[in-house]
PAKOLKOL-949291 format. One record per residue: residue in three letters; x, y, z of N, C-alpha, C, O in turn. Coordinates in steps of 0.1 Angstrom, whole numbers, plus 5000, padded with zeros to 4 digits. Example, Ala and Ser with C-alpha at 12.3 -4.5 7.8 and 13.67 -1.06 7.14 Angstrom:
2
ALA513249435078512349555078513249675078514249675085
SER512849785071513749895071512950005079513450115080
//
This chain:
215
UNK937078343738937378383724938678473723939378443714
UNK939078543729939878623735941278563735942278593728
UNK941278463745942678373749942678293730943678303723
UNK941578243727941978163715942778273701943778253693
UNK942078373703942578463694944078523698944978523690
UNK944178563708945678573710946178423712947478433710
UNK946078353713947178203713947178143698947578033696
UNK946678223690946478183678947478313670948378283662
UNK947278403672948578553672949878543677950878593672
UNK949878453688951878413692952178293683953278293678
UNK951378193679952078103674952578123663953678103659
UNK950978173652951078203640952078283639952978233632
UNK952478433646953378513647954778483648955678553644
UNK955078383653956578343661956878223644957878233636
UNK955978143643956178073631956078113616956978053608
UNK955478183611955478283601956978273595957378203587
UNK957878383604958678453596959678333595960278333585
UNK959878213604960678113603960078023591960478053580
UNK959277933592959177873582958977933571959477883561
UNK958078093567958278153556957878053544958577973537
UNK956778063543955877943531956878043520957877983517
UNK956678123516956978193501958178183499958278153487
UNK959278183504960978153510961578033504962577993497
UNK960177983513960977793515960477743498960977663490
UNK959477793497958477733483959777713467959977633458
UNK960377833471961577873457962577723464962777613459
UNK962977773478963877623475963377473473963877393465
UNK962377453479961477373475961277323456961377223450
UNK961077403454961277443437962077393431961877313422
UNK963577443437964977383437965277293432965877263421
UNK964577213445964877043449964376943441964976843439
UNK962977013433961776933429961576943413960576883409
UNK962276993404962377043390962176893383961276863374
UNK963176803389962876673378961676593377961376503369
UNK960576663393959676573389958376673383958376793382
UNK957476573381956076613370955176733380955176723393
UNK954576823376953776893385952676813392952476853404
UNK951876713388951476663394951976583409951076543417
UNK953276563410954076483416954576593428954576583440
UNK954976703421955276843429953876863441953976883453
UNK952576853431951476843440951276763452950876803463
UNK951676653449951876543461952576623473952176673484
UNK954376613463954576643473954076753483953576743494
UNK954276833479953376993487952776933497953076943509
UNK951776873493950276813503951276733510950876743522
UNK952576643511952776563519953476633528953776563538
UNK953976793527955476843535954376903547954476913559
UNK953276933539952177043544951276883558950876883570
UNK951276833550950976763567952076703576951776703588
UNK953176663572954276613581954676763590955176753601
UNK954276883583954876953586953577023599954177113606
UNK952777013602951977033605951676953622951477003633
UNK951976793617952376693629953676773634953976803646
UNK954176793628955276813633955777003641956777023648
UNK954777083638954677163647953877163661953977223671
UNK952977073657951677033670952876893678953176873690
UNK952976863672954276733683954876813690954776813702
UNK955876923683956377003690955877083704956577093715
UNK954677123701954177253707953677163715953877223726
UNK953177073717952077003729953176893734952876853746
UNK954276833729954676703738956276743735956876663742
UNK956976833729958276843728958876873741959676803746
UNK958376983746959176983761959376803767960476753770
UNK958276753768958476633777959176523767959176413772
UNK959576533758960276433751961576523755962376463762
UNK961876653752963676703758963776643771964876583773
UNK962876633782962876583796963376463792964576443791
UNK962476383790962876263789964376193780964976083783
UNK964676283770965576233766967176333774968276333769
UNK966576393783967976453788968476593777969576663777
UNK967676603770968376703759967676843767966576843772
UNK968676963767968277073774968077173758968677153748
UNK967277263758966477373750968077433744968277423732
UNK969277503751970477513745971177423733971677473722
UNK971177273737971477203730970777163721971377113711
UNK969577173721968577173711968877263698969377213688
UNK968677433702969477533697970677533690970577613681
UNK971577483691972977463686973077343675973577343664
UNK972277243682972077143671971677163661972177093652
UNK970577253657969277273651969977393643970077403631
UNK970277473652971177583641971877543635972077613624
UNK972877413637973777353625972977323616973177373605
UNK972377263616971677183604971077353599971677423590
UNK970377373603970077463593970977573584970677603572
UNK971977603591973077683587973777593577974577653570
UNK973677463576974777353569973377363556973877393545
UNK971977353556971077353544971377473535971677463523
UNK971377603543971577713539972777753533972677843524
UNK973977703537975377703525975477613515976577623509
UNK974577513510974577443507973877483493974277473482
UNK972777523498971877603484972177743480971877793469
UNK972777813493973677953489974577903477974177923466
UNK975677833478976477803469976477693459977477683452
UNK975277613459975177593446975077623432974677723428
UNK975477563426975977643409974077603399973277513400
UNK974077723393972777683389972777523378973477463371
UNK971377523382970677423377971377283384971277173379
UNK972177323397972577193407971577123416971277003418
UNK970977253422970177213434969277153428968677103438
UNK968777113419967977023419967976883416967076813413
UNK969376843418969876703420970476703430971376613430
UNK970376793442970776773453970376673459971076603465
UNK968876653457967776513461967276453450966476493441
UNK967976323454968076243445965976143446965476073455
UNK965376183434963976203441963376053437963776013426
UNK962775973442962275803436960675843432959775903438
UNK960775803420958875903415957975763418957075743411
UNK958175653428957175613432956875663446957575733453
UNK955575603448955075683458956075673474956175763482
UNK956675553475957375543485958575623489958875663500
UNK959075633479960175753471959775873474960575943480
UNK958575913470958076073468957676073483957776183488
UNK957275973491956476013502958276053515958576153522
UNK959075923513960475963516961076133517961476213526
UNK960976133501961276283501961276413507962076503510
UNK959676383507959176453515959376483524959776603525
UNK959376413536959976423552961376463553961676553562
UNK962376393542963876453545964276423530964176313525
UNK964776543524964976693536963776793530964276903527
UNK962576793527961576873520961076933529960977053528
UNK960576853541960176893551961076933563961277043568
UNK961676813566962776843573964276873569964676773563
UNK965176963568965277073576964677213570964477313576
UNK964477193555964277263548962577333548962077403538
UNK961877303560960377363558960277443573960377563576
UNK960077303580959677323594961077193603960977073608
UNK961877263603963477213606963677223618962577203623
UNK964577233626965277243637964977363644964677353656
UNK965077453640964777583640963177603646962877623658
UNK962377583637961077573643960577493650959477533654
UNK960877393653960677283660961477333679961177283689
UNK962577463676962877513690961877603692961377603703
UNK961477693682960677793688959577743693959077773704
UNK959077663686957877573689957677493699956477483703
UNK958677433706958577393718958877493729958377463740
UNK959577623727959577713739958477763737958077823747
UNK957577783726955977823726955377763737954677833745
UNK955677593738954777533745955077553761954077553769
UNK956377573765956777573777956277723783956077743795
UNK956077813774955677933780954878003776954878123776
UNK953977923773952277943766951477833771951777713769
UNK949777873782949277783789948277663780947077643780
UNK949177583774948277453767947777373771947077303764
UNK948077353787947777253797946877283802946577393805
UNK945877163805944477213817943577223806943777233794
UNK942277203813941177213812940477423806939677483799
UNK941477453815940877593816941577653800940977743793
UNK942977573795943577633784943077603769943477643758
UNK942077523772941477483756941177553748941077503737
UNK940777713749940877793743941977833735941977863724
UNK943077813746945077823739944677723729944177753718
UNK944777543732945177493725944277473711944777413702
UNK942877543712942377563696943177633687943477613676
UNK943577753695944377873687945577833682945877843670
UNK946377783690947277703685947177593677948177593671
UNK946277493674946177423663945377503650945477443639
UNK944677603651943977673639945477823634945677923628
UNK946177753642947277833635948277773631948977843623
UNK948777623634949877563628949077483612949577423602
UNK947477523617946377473604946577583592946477553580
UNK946877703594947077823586948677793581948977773570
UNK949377793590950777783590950777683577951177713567
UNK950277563579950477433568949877423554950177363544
UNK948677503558947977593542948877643534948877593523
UNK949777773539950077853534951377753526951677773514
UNK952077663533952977563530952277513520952977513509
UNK951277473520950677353507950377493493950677473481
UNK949977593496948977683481950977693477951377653466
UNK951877733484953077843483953477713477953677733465
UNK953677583480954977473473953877453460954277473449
UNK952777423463951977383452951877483438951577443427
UNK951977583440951977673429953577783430953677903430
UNK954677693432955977753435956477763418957177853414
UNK955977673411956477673396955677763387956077793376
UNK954777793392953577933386954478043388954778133380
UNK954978033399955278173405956878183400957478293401
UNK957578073394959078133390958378133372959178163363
UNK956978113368957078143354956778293354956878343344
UNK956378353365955678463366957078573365957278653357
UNK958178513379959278633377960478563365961478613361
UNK959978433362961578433352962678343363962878363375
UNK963078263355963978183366965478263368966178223377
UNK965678323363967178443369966578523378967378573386
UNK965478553381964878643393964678553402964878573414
UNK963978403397963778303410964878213416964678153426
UNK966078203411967478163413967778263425967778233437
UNK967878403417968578533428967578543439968078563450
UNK966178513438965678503452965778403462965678423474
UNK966178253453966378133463967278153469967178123480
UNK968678243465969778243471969878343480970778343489
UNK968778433479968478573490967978443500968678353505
UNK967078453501966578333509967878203520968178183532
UNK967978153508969078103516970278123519971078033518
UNK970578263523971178333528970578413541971378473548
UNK969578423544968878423555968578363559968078403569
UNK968378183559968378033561969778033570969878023582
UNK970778063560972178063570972178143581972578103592
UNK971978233579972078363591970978323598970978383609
UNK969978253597968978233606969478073619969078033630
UNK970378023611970877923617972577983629972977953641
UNK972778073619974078133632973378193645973778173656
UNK972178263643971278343652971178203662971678193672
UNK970478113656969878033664971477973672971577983684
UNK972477913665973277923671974077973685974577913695
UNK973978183679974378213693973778233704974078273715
UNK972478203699971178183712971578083720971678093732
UNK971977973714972077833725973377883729973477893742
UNK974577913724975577913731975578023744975978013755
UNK974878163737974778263752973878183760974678163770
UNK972678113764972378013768973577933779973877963791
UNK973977843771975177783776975977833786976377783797
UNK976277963780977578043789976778113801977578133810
UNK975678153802974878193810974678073821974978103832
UNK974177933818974177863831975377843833975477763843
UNK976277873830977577853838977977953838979077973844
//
C-alpha cells in the first residue's frame, strides 16, 4: 500500500502542474465557443480519454518506442518544447474573440472526435511536454516486474485522477468564465498561455543542456 501510494504521489505530482486541468480548461474554452455545450461535453469526455491513453502509453511503453525509433529523451525535449512554445505564442497573441476560429471545428461526430486529439488534446492538454515527463517517470520509476504492481496501480489511479480533473475542468470551463466574466477569463487565458510559452523554453533548455552535456 505504501509503494502504491507514493507511485501514485510522483506521478500525480510531476503531472499536475504541467497539464494543469484549470489552465488548459480556459484555453480549451478558447478553441470551443462555436460549438453547443452539449458538444463541448463530448468533447471534454473525448480529450479526457485520449488524454489518459496517452499518459499510460507514455509511462509504460514510451521509453521502448524512443529505443526503437532511435529518438533520444534530449531530442524528444527540444521537439516537444517547440510545439508547445509555438501553441503558447499563438494564443498569447491572439486578438480577442480570434482564438476561437483558430480550430476550425466539424460538429459531426467525426469532426468533433478529430478535434479532439489535435490540437484539444494534443499539444494543448497533455502535449509534448507531458508526454517527456511521462516517459522519464517511467524510465526512473519501478513499473516493471511482478514485484512493481503496486507502482503500476498508483500510476494508473493517478493518470485516472489526472483525466477526471481534465473532463469536470473542460466540461464546466463555460460555467466558470460566466462566473469571472469573460475580460477576467481572456486575461487568465493569456496568463496561462504565457506560462505554456515559458513552459516550452524550460523544456527547451533542458534538452539542449542535455545535448551539450553528452558532448
Amino acid at each position: 500500500m505504501h509503494q502504491l501510494f507514493a507511485s501514485f504521489l510522483v506521478v500525480f505530482g510531476a503531472l499536475f502542474p504541467i497539464v494543469n486541468p484549470p489552465g488548459s480548461a480556459l484555453m480549451f474554452l478558447a478553441h470551443t465557443r462555436s460549438v453547443s455545450r452539449a458538444e463541448r461535453a463530448e468533447l471534454a469526455a473525448r480529450v479526457a480519454l485520449y488524454a489518459f491513453l496517452i499518459i499510460n502509453g507514455s509511462l509504460y511503453v514510451g521509453a521502448a518506442a524512443l529505443t526503437l525509433f532511435g529518438v533520444s529523451m534530449p531530442a524528444l525535449r527540444v521537439g516537444g518544447g517547440l510545439v508547445i512554445a509555438v501553441a503558447g505564442w499563438r494564443l498569447l497573441n491572439a486578438k480577442a474573440g480570434v482564438a476561437d476560429r483558430d480550430v476550425e471545428i466539424d460538429h459531426s461526430p467525426e469532426g468533433l472526435a478529430s478535434a479532439a486529439f489535435f490540437p484539444l488534446t494534443m499539444p494543448l492538454t497533455t502535449g509534448p511536454g507531458t508526454i517527456a515527463v511521462t516517459i522519464a517517470l517511467g524510465t526512473g520509476h519501478p513499473f516493471a516486474g511482478g514485484e512493481a504492481l503496486p507502482a503500476v496501480v498508483g500510476g494508473l489511479l493517478a493518470s485516472l485522477a489526472i483525466s477526471g480533473l481534465i473532463y469536470l475542468c473542460f466540461r464546466f470551463a463555460d460555467r466558470t468564465e460566466g462566473l469571472l466574466g469573460r475580460a477576467l477569463t481572456d486575461a487568465l487565458m493569456r496568463l496561462f498561455a504565457l506560462l505554456l510559452l515559458c513552459l516550452g523554453v524550460e523544456i527547451i533548455s533542458r534538452g539542449l543542456a542535455e545535448m551539450v552535456h553528452k558532448l
